[in-house]
N, C-alpha and C positions, 0 to 999 in steps of 0.2 A: 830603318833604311832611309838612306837622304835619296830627295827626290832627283838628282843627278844622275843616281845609278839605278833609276826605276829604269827598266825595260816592257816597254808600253805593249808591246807586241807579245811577248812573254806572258804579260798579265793578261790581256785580253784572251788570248787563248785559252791561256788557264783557267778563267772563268766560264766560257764557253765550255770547256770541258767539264769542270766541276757542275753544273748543272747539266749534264748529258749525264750523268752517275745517275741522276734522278729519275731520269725517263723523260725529259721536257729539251725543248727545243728553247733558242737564245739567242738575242741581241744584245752586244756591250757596243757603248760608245762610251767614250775616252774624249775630255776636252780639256787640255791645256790652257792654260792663258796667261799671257803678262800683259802689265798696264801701266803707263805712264799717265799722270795729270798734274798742271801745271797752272796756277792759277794765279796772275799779275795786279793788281789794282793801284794808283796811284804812283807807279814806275817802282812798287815793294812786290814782293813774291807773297803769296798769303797764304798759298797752300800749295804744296808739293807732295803727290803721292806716286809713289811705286810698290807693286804686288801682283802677286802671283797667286795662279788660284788653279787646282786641279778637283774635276768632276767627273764623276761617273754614275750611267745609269744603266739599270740591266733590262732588259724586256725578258719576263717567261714566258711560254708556252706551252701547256700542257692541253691533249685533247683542245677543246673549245674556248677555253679559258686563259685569261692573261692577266698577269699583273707586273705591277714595275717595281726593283728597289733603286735607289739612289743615294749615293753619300759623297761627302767632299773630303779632299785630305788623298791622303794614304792608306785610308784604313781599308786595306786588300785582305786582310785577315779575316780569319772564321769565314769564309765564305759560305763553305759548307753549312754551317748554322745558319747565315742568312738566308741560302736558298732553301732550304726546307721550311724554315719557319715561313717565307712568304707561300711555297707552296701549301703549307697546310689553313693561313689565310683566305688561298685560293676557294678552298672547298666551299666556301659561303658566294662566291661567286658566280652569276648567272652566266649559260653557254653564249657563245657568239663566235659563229664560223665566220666572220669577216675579218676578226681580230687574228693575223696569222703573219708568218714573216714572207718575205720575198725570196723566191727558189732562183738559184743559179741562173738560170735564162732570163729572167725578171732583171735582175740587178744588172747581168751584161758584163765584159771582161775591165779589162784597166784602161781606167777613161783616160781621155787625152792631157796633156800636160798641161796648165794652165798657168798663165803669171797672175797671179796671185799675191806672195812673198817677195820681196825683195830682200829679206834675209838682213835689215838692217836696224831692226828694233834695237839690237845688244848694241849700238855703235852710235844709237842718238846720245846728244850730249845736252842734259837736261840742263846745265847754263847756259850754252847758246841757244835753246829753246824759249828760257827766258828773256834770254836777250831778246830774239826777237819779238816777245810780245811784248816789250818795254817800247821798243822802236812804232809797232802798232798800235797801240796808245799811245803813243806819246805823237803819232801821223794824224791819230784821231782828235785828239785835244788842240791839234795846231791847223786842222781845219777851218774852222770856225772861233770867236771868240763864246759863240753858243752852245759849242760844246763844252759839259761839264764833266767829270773825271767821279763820274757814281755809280758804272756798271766795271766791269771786268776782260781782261782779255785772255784767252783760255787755251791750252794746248793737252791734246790728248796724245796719246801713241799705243794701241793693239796690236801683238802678236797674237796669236794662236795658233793650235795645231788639232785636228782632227782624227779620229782615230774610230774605224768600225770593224767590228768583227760579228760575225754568226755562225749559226751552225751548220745552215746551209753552206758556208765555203765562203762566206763575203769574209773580204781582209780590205779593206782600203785607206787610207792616210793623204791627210793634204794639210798644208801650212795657209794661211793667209795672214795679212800687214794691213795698217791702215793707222792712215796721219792725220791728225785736223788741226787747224791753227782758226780761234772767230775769237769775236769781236762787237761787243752791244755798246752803242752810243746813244748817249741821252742826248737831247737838245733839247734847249731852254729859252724863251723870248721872258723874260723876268717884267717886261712892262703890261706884258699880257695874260701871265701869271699861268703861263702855261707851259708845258714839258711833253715831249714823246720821245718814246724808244724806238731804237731798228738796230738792226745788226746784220753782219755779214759773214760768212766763213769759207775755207777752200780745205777739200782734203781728200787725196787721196790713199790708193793702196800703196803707192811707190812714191819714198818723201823725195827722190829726184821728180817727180812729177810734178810737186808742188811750184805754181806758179809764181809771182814778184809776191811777197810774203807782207809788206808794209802797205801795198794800197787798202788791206785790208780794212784800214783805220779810216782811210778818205771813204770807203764803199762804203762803210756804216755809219759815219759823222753826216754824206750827203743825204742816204737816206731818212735819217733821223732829222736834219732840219725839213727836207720836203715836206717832211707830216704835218711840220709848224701851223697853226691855223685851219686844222680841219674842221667843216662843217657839215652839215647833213644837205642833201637835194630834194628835190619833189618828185613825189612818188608818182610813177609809173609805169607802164613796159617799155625799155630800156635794150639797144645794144653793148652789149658786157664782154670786154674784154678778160679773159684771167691769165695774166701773166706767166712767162716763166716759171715766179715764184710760187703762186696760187695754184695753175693749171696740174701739178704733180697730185695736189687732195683730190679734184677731180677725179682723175683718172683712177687714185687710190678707193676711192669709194667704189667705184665700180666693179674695181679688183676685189674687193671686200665681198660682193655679189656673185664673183665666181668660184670662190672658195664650195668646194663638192661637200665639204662637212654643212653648210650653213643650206646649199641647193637640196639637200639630204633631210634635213628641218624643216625645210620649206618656208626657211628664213631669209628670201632675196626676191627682187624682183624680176630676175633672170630664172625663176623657175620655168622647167616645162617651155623655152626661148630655145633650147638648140636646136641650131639648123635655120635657124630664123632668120631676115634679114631686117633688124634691127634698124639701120643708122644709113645715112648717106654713104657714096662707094671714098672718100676720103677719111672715111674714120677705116684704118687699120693700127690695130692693138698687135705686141707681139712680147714672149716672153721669152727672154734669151739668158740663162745661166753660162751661159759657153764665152762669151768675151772675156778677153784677157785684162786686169787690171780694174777693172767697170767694178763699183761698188755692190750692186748684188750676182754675182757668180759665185757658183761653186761645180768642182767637177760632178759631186756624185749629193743626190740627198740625204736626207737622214735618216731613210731604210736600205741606203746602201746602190742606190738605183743611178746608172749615169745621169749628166742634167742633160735636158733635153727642148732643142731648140723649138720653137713651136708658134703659130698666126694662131691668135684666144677669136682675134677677128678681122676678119678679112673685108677691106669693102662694104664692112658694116654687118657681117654675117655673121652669128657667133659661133664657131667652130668647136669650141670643148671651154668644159671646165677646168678647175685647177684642182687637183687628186694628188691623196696621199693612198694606201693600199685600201686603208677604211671605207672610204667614201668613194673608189672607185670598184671595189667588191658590191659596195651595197645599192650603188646606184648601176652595177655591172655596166661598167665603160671601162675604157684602155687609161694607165694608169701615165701617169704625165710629169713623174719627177720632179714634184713638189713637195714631198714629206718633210716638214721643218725636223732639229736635231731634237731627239728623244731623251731626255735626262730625268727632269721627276717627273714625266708623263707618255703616255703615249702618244708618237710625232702629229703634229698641226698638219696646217699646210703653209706655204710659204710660196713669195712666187719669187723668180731671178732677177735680170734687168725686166721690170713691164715697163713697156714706154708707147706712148701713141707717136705711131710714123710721123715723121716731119713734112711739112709741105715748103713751103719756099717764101723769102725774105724773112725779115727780122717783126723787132715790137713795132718799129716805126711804120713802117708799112700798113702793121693792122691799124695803128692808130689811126691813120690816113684812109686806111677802105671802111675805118669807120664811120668816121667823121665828128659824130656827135653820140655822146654814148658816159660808159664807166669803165675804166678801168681798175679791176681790180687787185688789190695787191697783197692783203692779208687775210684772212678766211679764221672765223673764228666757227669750226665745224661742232655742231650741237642742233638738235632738232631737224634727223632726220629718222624715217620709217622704213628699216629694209627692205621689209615686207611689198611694199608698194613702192618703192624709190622717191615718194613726195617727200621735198625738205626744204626748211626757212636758216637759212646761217647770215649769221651777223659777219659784216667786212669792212673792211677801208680800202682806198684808194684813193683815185683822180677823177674830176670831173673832166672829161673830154670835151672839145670844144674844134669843130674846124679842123680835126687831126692831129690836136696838140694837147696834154695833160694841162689844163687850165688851173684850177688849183686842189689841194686836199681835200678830200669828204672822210666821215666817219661817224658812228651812229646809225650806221644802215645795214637795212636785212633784204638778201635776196632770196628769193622763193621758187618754189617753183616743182619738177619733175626730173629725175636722171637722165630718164630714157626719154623725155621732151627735151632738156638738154642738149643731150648729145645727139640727137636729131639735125639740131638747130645750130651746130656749128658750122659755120659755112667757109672759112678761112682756118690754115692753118699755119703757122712761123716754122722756122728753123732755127728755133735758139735753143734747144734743147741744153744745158749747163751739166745733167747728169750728177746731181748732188746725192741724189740715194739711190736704191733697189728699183722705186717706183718714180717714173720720170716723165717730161713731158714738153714740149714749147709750148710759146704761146700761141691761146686761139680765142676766135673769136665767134661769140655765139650772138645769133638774129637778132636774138627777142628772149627777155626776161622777166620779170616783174622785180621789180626794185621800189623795197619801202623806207623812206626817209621823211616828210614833213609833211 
């Protein structure tokens, strides 16, 4: 059977069926995908690929027990054999009433329409894609005479398509698209025998979204000579700016603490914290799958549950965690539309747009209420303790000085607490750029400890 004339809906059900023959209850999800990548160096193509890829994975359920099969391809065949063989697998498997699917009222009727797709995958034209990364480099090496022509400039393009079904009655299907076009610049001072990288990239779900495509080349040529000449500062407690760029891991660490599987381990420093008020009333976190176009949406999760808008923290209060049906059964709380997609396991958690609320003005501004301080710009995240949220991560940046980025630092580790952290943000930007799922402007925290010389 050529994959053209697969009937996705057809299959899905069918398997859903075929393991009701058994006596067990079932989740199929179905993930399509095509992929473009594109890859320039020296104004030559060095690598060009295109493929397609189809998966599937089954969730059983029998009485208390569950397991999962998975395979790629076509191969929809014997199903029957498969599910029996996994069910009689099963039998060695320990009971667990939490492990169960989501019933009709759970999941909710047919979520709202969402732009996602722009339906333009089949109609990109991987030579003019090239083209423009030749123009992009080619922006970037006529930057500067510093810039040298030793990294690459790269273009990806994802379709996909979604597909869940169950036994409970869930049927649901959604498309998503997504464009990126980046760009790594070296820069090199050869009398100082020294070299850094930076890079830049734009890309969204809709490639008409996609903004002037060649400054790309200037955005990572500038930042790559800024680095030029970085050196370390002297150590002490410090106001720390974390950029745009930076300020996303923040936030992302934290996220990582509300995860209900990890709260359920009693693997985060957000244990036994809800209801709490945590942080000053200018820290609000919110997680929003329901935006059109925004890099982390999707209408329904990966047990089939609409997505669902939702404040993680208000004014500094933490409101709920982030649940999949697992970790909201076991920790008995309301479940939150976060099951990441189920293929060779059963679903994670995931979260939508997270972003901390913006406050008002740009970088320049904080630079200015800061005065004297570090701005930082890259985060090299390692040595931290979830358990306790205390962590040391190596960064670079800018020394601050008067309100102005005075010159490069690098070799330096900042330290410190999460939830002392985020205490201690007192300012917050509106530059929010929205480059992934988890997002954030710039802000600016009190007091840090910062180790350098």
């Amino acid at each position: 059977m050529k994959k053209e004339n697969l009937n996705i809906t057809e299959i899905g059900e069918s398997i859903v069926k075929t393991a009701g023959k058994y006596n067990c209850e079932s989740q199929v999800t179905i993930f399509e995908e095509k992929s473009k990548e594109i890859k320039v160096r020296k104004g030559e193509i060095e690598q060009l690929l295109t493929y397609t890829a189809l998966s599937t994975g089954v969730r059983l359920f029998s009485g208390r027990k569950s397991t999962i099969i998975s395979f790629s391809g076509q191969n929809f065949e014997n199903m029957d054999a498969k599910i029996a063989k996994a069910l009689e697998d099963m039998t060695y498997l320990e009971d667990d009433e939490a492990k169960r699917l989501l019933n009709i009222d759970e999941i909710g009727g047919e979520p709202d329409q969402m732009e996602l797709d722009d339906g333009a995958f089949d109609s990109i034209d991987s030579g003019e894609a090239a083209e423009t990364l030749k123009k992009i480099e080619k922006r970037g090496l006529a930057f500067s005479p510093k810039i040298i022509p030793s990294e690459m400039a790269e273009f990806s393009a994802t379709g996909s398509k979604v597909s869940l079904f169950s036994s409970p009655g869930l049927q649901k299907t959604y498309s998503k698209s997504y464009y990126s076009f980046y760009y790594s610049a070296v820069a090199e001072d050869k009398e100082a025998g020294i070299k850094e990288v930076d890079a830049y990239s734009e890309g969204k779900r809709f490639f008409s979204d996609l903004p002037e495509l060649e400054r790309i080349g200037d955005v990572a040529a500038e930042r790559a000579l800024k680095k030029l000449g970085g050196r370390k500062i002297e150590s002490g407690e410090k106001k720390v700016i974390f950029s745009f760029r930076t300020a996303p891991s923040i936030i992302d660490l934290l996220g990582d603490a509300l995860v209900g599987e990890e709260v359920l381990l009693r693997n985060s420093f957000l244990v036994d914290k809800l209801g709490e008020k945590l942080f000053p009333d200018n820290i609000t976190i919110e997680d929003n799958p329901l935006l059109g176009r925004y890099p982390g949406s999707y209408p329904c999760d990966g047990e089939g549950m609409n997505g669902r808008n939702k404040l993680v923290i208000e004014k500094g209060k933490l409101l709920t965690y982030l649940h999949n049906s697992y970790s909201a059964s076991k920790l008995k709380l309301e479940l939150t539309g976060n099951a990441s997609l189920p293929l060779s396991g059963a679903p994670g958690i995931k979260c939508g747009n997270f972003f901390l609320k913006s406050g008002q003005g740009g970088l320049d501004d904080l630079l200015k209420e800061m005065g004297d301080g570090l701005l930082v710009e890259e985060l090299f995240l390692s040595g931290m303790n979830p358990v306790t949220g205390d962590f040391s991560f190596g960064c670079s940046g800018f020394k601050v000085e008067k309100g102005v980025a005075a010159f490069p630092v690098k070799e330096i580790t900042i330290a410190g607490n999460l939830l002392e952290l985020f205490k201690n943000i007192s300012v917050i930007a509106d530059d929010n750029r929205w480059k992934s799922s988890v997002t954030s402007p710039s802000f600016l925290v009190s007091k840090l400890a910062v180790a350098g010389t």
